[in-house]
Structures are given as structure tokens and as C-alpha cells.
C-alpha positions as CSV (number, residue, x, y, z in Angstrom):
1,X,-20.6,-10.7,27.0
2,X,-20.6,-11.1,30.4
3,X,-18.9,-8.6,32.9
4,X,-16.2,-10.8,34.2
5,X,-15.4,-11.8,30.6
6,X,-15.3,-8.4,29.8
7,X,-12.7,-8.3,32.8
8,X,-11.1,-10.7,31.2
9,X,-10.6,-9.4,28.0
10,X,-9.5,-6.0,28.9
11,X,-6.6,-7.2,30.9
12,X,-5.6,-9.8,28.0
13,X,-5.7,-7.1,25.5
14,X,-3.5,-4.8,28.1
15,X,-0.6,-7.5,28.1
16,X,0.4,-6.6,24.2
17,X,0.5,-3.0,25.1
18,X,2.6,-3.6,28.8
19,X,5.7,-5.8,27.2
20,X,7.2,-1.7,25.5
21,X,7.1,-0.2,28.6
22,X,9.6,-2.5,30.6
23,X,9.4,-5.9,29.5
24,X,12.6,-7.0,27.5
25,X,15.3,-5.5,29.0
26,X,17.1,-6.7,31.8
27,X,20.7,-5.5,31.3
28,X,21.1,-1.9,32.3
29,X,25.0,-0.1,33.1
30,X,28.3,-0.8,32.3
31,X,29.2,-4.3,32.0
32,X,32.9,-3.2,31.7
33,X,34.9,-3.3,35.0
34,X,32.1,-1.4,36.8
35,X,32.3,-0.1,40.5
36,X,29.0,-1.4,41.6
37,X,27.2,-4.8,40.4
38,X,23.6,-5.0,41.1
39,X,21.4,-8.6,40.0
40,X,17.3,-7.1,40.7
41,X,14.9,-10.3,41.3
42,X,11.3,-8.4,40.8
43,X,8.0,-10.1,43.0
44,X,5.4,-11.3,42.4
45,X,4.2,-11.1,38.9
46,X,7.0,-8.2,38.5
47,X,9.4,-8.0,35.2
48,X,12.5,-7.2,34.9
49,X,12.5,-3.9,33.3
50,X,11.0,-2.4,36.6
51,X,14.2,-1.8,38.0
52,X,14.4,1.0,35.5
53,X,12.0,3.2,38.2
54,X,15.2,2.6,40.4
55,X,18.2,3.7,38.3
56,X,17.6,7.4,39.1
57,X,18.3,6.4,42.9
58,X,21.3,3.6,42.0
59,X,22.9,6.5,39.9
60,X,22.8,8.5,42.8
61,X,24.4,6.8,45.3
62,X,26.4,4.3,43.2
63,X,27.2,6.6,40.8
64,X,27.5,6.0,37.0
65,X,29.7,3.1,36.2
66,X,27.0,0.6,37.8
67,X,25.6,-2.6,35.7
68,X,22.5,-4.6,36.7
69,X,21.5,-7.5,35.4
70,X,18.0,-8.9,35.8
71,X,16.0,-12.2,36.6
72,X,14.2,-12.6,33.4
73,X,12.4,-15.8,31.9
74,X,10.1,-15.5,28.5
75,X,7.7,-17.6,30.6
76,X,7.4,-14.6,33.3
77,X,7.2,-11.8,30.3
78,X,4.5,-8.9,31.1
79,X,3.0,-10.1,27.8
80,X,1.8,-13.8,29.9
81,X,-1.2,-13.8,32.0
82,X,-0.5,-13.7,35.8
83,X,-2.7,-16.9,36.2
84,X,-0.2,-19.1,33.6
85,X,3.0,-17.5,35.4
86,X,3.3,-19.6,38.7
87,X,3.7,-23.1,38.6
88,X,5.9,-25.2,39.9
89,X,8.2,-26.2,36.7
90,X,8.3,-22.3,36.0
91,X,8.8,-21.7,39.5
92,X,12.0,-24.2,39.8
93,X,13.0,-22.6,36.5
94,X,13.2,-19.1,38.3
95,X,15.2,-20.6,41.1
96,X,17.6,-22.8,38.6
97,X,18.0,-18.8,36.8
98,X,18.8,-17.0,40.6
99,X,21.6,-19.7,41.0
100,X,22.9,-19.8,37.7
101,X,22.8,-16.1,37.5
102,X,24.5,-15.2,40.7
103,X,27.4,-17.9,39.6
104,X,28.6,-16.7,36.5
105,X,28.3,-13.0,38.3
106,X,30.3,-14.0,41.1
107,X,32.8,-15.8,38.6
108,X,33.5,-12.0,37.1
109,X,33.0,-9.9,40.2
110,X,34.0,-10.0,44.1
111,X,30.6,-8.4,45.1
112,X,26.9,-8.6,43.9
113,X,24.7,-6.3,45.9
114,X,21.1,-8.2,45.3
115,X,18.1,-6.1,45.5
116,X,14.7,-8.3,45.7
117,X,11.8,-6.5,45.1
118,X,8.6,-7.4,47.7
119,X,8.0,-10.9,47.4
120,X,11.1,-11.7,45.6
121,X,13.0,-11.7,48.9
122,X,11.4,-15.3,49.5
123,X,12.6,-16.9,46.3
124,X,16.1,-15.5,46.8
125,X,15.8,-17.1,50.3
126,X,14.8,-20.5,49.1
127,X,18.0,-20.7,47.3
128,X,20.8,-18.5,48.9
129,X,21.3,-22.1,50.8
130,X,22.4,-23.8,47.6
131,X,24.6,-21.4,46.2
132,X,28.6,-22.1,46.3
133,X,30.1,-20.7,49.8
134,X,32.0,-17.9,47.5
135,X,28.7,-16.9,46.2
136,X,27.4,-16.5,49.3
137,X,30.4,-14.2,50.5
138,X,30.0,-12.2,47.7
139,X,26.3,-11.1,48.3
140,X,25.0,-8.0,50.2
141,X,21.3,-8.4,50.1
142,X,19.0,-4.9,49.9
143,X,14.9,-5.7,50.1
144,X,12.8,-3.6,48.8
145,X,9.5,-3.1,49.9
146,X,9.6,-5.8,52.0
147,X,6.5,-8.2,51.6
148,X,4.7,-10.5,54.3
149,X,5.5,-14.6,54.0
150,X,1.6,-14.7,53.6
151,X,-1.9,-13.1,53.1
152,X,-4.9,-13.7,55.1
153,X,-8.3,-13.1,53.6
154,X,-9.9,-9.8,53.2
155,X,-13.0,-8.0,52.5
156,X,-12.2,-7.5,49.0
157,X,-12.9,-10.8,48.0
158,X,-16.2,-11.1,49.1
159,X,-16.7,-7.7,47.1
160,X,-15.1,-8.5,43.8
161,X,-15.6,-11.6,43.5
162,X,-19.3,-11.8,42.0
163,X,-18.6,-9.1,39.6
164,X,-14.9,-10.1,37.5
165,X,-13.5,-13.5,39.7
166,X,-12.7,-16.2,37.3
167,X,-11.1,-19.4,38.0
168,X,-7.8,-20.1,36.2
169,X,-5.2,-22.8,36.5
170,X,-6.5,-24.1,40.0
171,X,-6.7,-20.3,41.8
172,X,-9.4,-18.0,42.4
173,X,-8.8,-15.1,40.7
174,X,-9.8,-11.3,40.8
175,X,-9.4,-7.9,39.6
176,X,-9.1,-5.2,42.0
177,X,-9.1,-1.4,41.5
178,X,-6.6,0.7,41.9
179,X,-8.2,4.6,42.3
180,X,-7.1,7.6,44.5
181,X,-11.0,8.3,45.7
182,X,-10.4,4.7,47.4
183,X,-7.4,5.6,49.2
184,X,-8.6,6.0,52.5
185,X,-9.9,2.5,52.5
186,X,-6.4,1.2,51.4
187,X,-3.5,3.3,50.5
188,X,-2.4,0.6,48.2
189,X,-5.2,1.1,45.8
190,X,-3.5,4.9,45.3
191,X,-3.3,4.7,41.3
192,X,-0.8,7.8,41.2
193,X,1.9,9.3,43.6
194,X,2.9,13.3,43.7
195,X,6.6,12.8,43.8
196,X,8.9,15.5,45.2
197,X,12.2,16.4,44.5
198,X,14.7,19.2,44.0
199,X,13.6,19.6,40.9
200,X,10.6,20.2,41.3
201,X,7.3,17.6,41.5
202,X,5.6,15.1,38.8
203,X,3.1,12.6,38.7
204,X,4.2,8.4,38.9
205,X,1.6,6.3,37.7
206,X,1.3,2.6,38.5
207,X,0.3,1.4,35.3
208,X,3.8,2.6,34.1
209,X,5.3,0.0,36.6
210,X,2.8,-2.4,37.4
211,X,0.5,-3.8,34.8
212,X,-2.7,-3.1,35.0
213,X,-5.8,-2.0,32.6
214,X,-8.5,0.3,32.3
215,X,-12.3,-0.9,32.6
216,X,-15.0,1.2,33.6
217,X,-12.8,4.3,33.9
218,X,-10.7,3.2,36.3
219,X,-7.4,1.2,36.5
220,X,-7.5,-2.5,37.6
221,X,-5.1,-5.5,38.6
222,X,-5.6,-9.3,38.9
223,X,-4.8,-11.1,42.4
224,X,-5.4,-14.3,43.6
225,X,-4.5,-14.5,47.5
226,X,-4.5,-18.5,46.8
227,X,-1.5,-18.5,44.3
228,X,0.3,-15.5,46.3
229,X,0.3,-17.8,49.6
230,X,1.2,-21.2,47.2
231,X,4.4,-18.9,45.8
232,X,4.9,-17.8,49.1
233,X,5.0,-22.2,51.2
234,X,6.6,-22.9,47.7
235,X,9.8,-20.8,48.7
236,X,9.6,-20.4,52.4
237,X,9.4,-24.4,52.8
238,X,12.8,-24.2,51.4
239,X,14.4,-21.8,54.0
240,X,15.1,-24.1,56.7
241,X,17.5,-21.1,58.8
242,X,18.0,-17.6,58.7
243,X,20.2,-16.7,56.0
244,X,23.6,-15.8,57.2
245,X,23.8,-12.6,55.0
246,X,24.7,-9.1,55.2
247,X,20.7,-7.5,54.9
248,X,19.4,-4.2,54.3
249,X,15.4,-4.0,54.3
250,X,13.7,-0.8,52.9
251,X,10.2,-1.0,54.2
252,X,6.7,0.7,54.3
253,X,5.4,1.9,57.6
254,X,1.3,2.2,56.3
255,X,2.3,-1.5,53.6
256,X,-1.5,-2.2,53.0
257,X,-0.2,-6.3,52.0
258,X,1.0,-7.1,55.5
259,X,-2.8,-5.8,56.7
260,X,-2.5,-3.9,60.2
261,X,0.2,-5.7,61.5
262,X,2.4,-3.9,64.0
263,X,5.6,-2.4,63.1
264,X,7.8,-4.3,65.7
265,X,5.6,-7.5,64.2
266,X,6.6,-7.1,61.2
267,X,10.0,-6.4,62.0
268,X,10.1,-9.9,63.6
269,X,8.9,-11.5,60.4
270,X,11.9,-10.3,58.4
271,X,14.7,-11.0,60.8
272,X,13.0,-14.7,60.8
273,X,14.5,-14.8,58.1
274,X,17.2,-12.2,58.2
275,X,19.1,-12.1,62.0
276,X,22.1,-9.5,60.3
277,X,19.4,-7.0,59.0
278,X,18.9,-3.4,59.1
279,X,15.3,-2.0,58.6
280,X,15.0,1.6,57.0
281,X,11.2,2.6,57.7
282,X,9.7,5.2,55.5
283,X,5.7,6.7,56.3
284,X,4.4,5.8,52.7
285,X,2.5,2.3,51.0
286,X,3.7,-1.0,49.6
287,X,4.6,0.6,45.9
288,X,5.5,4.1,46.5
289,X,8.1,3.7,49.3
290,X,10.2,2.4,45.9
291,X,11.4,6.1,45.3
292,X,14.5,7.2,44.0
293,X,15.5,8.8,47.2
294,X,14.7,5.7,48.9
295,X,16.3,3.7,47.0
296,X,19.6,6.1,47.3
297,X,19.2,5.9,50.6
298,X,19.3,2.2,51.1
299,X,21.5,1.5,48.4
300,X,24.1,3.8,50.2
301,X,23.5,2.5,53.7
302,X,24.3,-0.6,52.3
303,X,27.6,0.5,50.7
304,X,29.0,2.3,53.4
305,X,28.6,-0.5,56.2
306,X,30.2,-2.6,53.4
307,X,33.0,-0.2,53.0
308,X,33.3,-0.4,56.8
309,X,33.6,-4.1,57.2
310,X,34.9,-5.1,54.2
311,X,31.4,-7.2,53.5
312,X,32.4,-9.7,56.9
313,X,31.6,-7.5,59.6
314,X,29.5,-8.7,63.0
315,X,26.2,-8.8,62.7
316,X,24.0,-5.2,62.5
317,X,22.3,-3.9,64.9
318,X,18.3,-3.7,64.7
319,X,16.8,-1.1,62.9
320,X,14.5,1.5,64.5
């Protein structure tokens, strides 16, 4: 068998093993008049159970009577290949799912606070336009981990490709490593994070939020920068204006995915799309800036200017 099959076949074999993690569940809370309702729209080949990494942080500043409900089609299930996700009837089905979700929450509850994970952002985007003017109202937006509208090529390509790139459903695909001795290359291939708390300290591991799988002792995860920049024109050539929503962006200062660009360019890319935005910036990568204390933190900077304006205020000043 040849290396790239073996590739292959490693990460299929993964999939079954992925779905008990985090897969299937994408209600989480108290459904029953709860003081904070949260609808999580994960990126780019993300599932819904991920939020569960965040409920330590929601719990915090929120408190306990909170209910999230999650995007979640069987057609983006941890247990499908990556390559057979993103197409353009399952894509429209994710965006018929964001409106029809956010409806029937809004028809039960005066405010939805919508956290969109990375790329996410972009699909929520492409359809806050269509959604009823109360729906609308009723959103505060938090971004997590906020992701570039588009990749440029990179080294890695060249690299990878002749030993595990296949070709699936139109896209180049490969598998890149994800190992802690690579690090200082690119912090995003860090495989594990020390987290810190009051507590005391523990080990995160990717593979417990992101799939991946093991192959030659080492963890690995399909990308194809093709299909990320046709999800990425297939939402943003739907946002024809900024959206005229109350934003709260939690973002990584040392992001490997938006590739050396500049803090203050970067911060220009998300108030392209987001004019009434505050940026939190935190000194850690792409994945690992999604910590609980993080998370508290934007979720409760996003509360308490809500509280404060009653969810209509003027529009926010810059973040730092």
C-alpha cells in the first residue's frame, strides 16, 4: 500500500472513533426560561459538540442557567470525511439551518448571543442579511478565534504534498502534522497546550477537539487551502455590507492561519465586516486562545456592554 493510501486509511478509520468524543450533541443547559441563550456555529470542518471545551468559561461568566443550542447537520458529522463535507447543496443546507435556527430561537427568547467559531463567522455573515429585522435585534455576536476571509499558499504544500496529497471531490488535499518539536516553525502545529488555572495545571490535547489521527507516531490533520478559500468566496460573496451588529471578536495575536499579517491588518479585515466591533487580543495561536478564561472573558464583555445599552447602544469603540 502506498504511503498516501496509508494516509488515507488512517484518517478514515479515525472518523468512527471521533463521532463519542463530541459529535452528537448539540443541546447543552437549561432549555427552561434560562438567563443566557447561546446558538455556537463551529468552522471549518468543526462539529457541534466542540462547544463543550467552552462551557467551563460560559458557566463562568453566564452562570448556570445557560442553554446552547448548536449548528448540527448529519451531513457535517465528525464521522464524514472533510473532503465530502463542503459543497454547495450542503453548504446552502448549513445556511437554510443558521436561519431557521436563529428564528425559532428568537420566537422563544428576546436575546441570542451567537458565538461563531473561526471560520464560521463568514457563514453567519452571509446570512445575518436575510434574517427577519427582530432576529437581527435580538443578536449579539461573539467570534472566536477569528479566522482570515482567505489563505494564500504556503510552504507546506510543496512539502506534503508528494508524500499523503490526494485529490478528492475537485480539491487538493493534504495531511499535515500537528507536533510540539515543530512548534517553532508554526505555533499552530502545537499538538498539546499546558493550561493554567487556579486549580492547578493539565494537559489539552487537540485530538480531543479537533479530529485528527495518528500515523507515524505523530498526530495529523487533512487541509485543502483550495476548498477553505471556495468556503470562504462561497459566504463572503454574500455579504454585500458590514453587518449592523453588536460584535465582540476574541482573537489570537501569534494566529498561524492569517500567516504574518499585522495586527492592525488584521484588525481591518474584521471590522470589513464588523464596523460595531470590539477586538480582545490574547498572545497565544489559532486553537488555544479558545480557553475557558478566554472565553469568560469575552462572553462577559459582551454581557456587560449589553447590560449597559440595553443591546441598541452606539457603536463601540475599536479594540486595542
Amino acid at each position: 500500500m502506498k504511503l498516501r493510501d496509508r494516509f488515507e486509511r488512517c484518517y478514515l478509520d479515525s472518523l468512527n472513533e471521533y463521532r463519542f468524543f463530541y459529535d452528537d450533541v448539540s443541546v447543552y443547559g437549561c432549555p427552561d426560561n434560562p438567563s443566557h441563550v447561546l446558538y455556537f456555529i463551529p468552522g471549518l470542518n468543526g462539529v457541534a459538540g466542540q462547544v463543550r471545551f467552552a462551557l467551563p468559561g460560559i458557566q463562568k461568566s453566564l452562570g448556570s442557567r445557560f442553554y446552547v443550542r448548536c449548528l448540527h447537520l448529519p451531513e457535517f458529522s465528525s464521522s464524514v470525511p472533510v473532503w465530502s463535507k463542503y459543497t454547495d447543496v450542503n453548504m446552502d443546507k448549513r445556511a437554510q439551518a443558521i436561519r431557521s435556527d436563529l428564528k425559532e430561537m428568537a420566537a422563544r427568547h428576546h436575546h441570542i448571543i451567537v458565538v461563531a467559531s473561526s471560520t464560521g463567522f463568514y457563514e453567519f455573515a452571509a446570512v445575518f442579511g436575510s434574517l427577519d429585522s427582530h432576529v437581527r435585534k435580538s443578536i449579539t455576536l461573539v467570534w472566536v478565534a477569528a479566522a482570515p476571509d482567505h489563505i494564500n499558499p504556503a510552504a507546506w504544500e510543496t512539502l506534503f504534498q508528494p508524500l499523503n496529497g490526494i485529490e478528492r471531490n475537485g480539491y487538493d488535499w493534504i495531511a499535515l502534522p500537528n507536533s510540539n518539536m515543530l512548534s517553532f516553525l508554526n505555533r499552530e502545529t502545537r499538538s498539546t497546550f499546558r493550561w493554567n488555572n487556579s486549580l492547578g495545571s493539565q494537559t489539552l490535547y487537540k485530538s480531543n477537539i479537533e479530529s485528527r489521527f495518528s500515523m507515524l507516531g505523530i498526530s495529523w490533520g487533512y487541509f485543502s487551502r483550495e476548498c477553505t478559500n471556495w468556503v470562504f468566496q462561497h459566504s463572503t460573496s454574500r455579504i454585500h455590507e458590514p453587518l449592523d451588529v453588536r460584535a465582540f471578536v476574541l482573537a489570537a495575536e501569534y494566529d498561524g492561519y492569517w500567516q504574518g499579517m499585522k495586527k492592525s491588518a488584521r484588525a481591518e479585515v474584521i471590522r470589513k465586516y464588523l464596523t460595531r466591533s470590539e477586538i480582545l487580543w490574547r498572545k497565544t495561536s489559532h486553537l488555544w486562545v479558545n480557553t475557558p478564561e478566554n472565553i469568560s472573558a469575552i462572553l462577559s464583555l459582551a454581557v456587560r456592554n449589553d447590560v449597559a445599552g440595553q443591546g441598541r447602544g452606539p457603536s463601540l469603540a475599536p479594540g486595542k
